[in-house]
N, C-alpha and C positions, 0 to 999 in steps of 0.2 A: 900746227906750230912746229917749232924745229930747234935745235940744239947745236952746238961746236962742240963733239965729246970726243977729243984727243983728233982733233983737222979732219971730222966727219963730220956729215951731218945727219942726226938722226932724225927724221918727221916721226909726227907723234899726231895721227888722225881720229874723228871719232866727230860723233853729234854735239849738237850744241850742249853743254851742262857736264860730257865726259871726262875732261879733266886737262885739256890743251893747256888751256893758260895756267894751270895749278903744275903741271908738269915744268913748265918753263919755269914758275916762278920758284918753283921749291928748288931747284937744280942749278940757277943761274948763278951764284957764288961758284959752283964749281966748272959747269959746263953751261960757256956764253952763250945768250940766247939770240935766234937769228931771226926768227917772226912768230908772229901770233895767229894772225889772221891771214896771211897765203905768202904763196912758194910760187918760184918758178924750176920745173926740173926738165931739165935739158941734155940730150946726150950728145956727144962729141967723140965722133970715132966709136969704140968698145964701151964706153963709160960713161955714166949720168953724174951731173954734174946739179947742185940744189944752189939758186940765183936770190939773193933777197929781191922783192920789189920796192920800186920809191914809194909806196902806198903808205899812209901811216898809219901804225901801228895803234893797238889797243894801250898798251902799256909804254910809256917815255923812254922808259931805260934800256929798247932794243936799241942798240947798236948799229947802225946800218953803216959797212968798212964796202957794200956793193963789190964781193970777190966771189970767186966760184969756187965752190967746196965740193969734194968729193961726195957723192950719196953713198952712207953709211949702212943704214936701216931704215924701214919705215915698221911705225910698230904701229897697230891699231889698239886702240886705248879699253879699259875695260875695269873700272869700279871694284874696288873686292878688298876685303881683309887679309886676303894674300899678296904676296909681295912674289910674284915669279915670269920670269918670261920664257914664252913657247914659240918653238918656230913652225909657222905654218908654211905647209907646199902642197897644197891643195890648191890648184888654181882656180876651179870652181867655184871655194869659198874666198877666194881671194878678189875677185874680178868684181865680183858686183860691190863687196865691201871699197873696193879703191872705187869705183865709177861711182859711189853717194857723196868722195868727197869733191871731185871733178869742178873746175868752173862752171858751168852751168851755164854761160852767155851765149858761147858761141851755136849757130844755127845752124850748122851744118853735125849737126849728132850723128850722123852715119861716121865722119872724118872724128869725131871726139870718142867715138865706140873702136875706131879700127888700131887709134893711138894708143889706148887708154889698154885695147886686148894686146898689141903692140910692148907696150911697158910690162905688162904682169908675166909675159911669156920670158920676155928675156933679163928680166930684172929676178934675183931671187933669193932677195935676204929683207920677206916678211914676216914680220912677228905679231904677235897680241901680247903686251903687254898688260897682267893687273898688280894696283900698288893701290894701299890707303893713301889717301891726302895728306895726311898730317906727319907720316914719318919720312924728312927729309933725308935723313942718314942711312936707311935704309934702301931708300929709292937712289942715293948715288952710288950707294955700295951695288945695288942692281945694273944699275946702267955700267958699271966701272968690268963687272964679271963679264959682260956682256960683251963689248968692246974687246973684252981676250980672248972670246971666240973666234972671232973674226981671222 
């Protein structure tokens, strides 16, 4: 799933039940929501660029405006009664965690492995994110400190 938090986009990845659509939905008053169920990210020159697709959506009230937004962050998701985000720059923990959430279709895996080591190498503002469910004030006050990092 993925966010518009101040003309970024942040992805928000993780297994089925982690909290994708709980993160969109709790956040979406403040920071619009741009998919639920896949991304297209795309680099252009220096820069990765997050694409909505025409696919439809889990939830009616994504917005689809089809504009290229800047890639922000990708934070991989993580259940907890803490509310904190860490940056990770261990590529080794980083590569296999991005390649579980990968499309999956295409047949040629050797070209999906070389992209996919491709992106984690030159890409590098990944985080794990954990937040409870239910405190939505919390988690935009999270996302909001977070953004000023940058």
């Amino acid at each position: 799933s993925a966010s518009n938090v101040y003309g970024q986009a942040y992805v928000y990845l993780g297994n089925s039940g982690e909290g994708k659509s709980t993160m969109i939905g709790l956040t979406a008053n403040v920071f619009p929501s741009l998919a639920d169920d896949s991304i297209i990210i795309k680099k252009e020159a220096d820069s990765y660029f997050l694409y909505q697709t025409p696919f439809i959506e889990k939830h009616y009230w994504i917005e689809k405006n089809f504009v290229k937004i800047p890639l922000g962050k990708i934070f991989f998701l993580e259940k907890s009664h803490l509310f904190m985000i860490e940056e990770l720059e261990n590529k080794d923990e980083i590569l296999p965690q991005f390649i579980k959430q990968l499309w999956g279709h295409e047949s040629d895996v050797k070209k999906q492995m070389q992209l996919a080591l491709e992106f984690v190498t030159h890409f590098d503002r990944f985080y794990r994110i954990s937040f409870g469910l239910q405190n939505k004030e919390k988690l935009v006050q999270l996302l909001e400190a977070s953004h000023q990092k940058l």
